[in-house]
C-alpha positions in Angstrom: -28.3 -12.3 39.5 -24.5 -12.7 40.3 -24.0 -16.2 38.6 -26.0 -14.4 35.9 -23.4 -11.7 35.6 -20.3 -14.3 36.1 -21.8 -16.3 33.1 -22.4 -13.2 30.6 -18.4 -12.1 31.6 -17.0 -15.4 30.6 -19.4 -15.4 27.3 -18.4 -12.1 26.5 -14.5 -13.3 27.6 -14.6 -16.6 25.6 -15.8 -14.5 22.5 -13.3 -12.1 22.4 -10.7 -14.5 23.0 -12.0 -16.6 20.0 -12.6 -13.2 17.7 -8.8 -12.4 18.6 -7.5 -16.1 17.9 -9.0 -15.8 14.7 -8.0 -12.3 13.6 -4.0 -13.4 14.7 -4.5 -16.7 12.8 -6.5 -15.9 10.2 -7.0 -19.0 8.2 -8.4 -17.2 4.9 -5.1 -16.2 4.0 -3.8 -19.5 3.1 -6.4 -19.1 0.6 -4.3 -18.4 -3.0 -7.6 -16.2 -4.0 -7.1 -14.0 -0.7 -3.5 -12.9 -2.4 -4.1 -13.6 -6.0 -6.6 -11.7 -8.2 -6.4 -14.7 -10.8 -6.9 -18.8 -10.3 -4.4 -21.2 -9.4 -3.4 -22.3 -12.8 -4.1 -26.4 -13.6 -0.3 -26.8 -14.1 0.7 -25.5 -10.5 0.1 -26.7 -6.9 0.3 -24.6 -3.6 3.0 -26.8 -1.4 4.0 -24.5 1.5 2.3 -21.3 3.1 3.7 -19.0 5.9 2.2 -15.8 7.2 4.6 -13.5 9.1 3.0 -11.1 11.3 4.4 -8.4 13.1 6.2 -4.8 11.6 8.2 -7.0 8.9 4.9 -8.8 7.9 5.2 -11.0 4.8 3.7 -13.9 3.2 5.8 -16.6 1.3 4.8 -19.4 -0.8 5.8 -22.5 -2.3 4.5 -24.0 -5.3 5.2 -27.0 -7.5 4.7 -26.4 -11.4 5.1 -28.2 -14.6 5.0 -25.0 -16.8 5.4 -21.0 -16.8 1.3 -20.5 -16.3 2.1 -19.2 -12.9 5.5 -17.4 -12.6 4.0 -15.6 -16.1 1.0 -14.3 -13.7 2.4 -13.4 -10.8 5.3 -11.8 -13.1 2.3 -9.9 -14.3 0.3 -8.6 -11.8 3.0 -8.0 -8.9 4.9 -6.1 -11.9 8.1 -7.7 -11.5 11.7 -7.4 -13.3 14.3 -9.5 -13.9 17.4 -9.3 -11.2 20.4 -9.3 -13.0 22.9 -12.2 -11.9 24.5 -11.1 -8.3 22.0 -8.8 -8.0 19.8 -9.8 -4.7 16.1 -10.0 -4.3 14.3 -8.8 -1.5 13.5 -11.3 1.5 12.8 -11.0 4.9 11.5 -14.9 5.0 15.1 -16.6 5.9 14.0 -14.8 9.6 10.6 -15.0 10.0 10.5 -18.5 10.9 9.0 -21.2 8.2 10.8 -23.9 8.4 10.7 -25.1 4.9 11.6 -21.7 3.1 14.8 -22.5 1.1 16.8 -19.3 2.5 20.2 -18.1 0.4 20.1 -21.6 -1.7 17.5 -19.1 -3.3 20.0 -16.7 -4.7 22.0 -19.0 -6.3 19.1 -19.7 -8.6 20.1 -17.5 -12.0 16.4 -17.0 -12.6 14.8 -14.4 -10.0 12.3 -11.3 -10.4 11.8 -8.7 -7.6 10.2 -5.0 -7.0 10.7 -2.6 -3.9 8.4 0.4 -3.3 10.5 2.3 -1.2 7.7 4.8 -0.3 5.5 1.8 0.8 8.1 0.3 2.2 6.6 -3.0 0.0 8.6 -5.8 -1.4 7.8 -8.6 -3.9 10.1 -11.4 -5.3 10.0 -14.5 -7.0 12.3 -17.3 -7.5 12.3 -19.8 -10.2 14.2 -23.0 -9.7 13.6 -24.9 -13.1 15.1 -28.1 -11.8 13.3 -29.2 -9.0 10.2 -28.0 -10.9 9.7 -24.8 -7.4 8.2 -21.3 -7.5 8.9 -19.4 -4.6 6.9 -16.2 -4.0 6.9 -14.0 -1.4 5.9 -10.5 -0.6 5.0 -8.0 2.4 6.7 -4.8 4.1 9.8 -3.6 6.4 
């Protein structure tokens, strides 16, 4: 009965361990369709994901494209404007950690889209840098 009871603890222990590990790393989000309502255009690639969890949680993307399919769409449905040269666009990514994410080379580029929801306290930005052929997306709360 007591190796019974020691068994169904570590079943129940492994389990929750394994439910938590997936919850924190949830792999479904570097699905594009889990932040996207519309399909991965034919003329764009997804080259980097990052999740950042915690109070400033964001998510910021890479992606390589050979036309406007994509920036047009996510212009669309995140509802973005166009920032004004030396105006700045929202980014919490330059401290969240992902290695790859360009950092203040991306306000330099002259051609950059944003929205704040200060009642949300929501953020979402884009970055188009024309020649090296980069989106960069990203979006998430403060």
């Amino acid at each position: 009965m007591i190796r019974t009871n020691v068994k169904r603890r570590l079943l129940i222990t492994a389990v929750a361990v394994l439910a938590i590990g997936l919850w924190i790393w949830s792999p479904w989000r570097a699905n594009f369709g889990y932040h996207f309502s519309f399909p991965l255009p034919p003329s764009a690639k997804v080259i980097q994901y990052h999740h950042s969890a915690g109070r400033d949680s964001g998510d910021e993307f890479e992606f390589a494209v050979t036309d406007d399919a994509l920036r047009d769409a996510i212009i669309k449905e995140w509802n973005l404007t166009s920032v004004a040269p030396g105006g700045r666009v929202m980014s919490f990514a330059r401290v969240t950690g992902a290695p790859w994410w360009p950092g203040d080379k991306l306000q330099e580029l002259p051609e950059r889209y944003g929205r704040i929801d200060e009642r949300a306290s929501r953020y979402w930005s884009l970055w188009v840098d024309r020649q090296n052929g980069r989106l960069y997306a990203e979006y998430g709360n403060w």
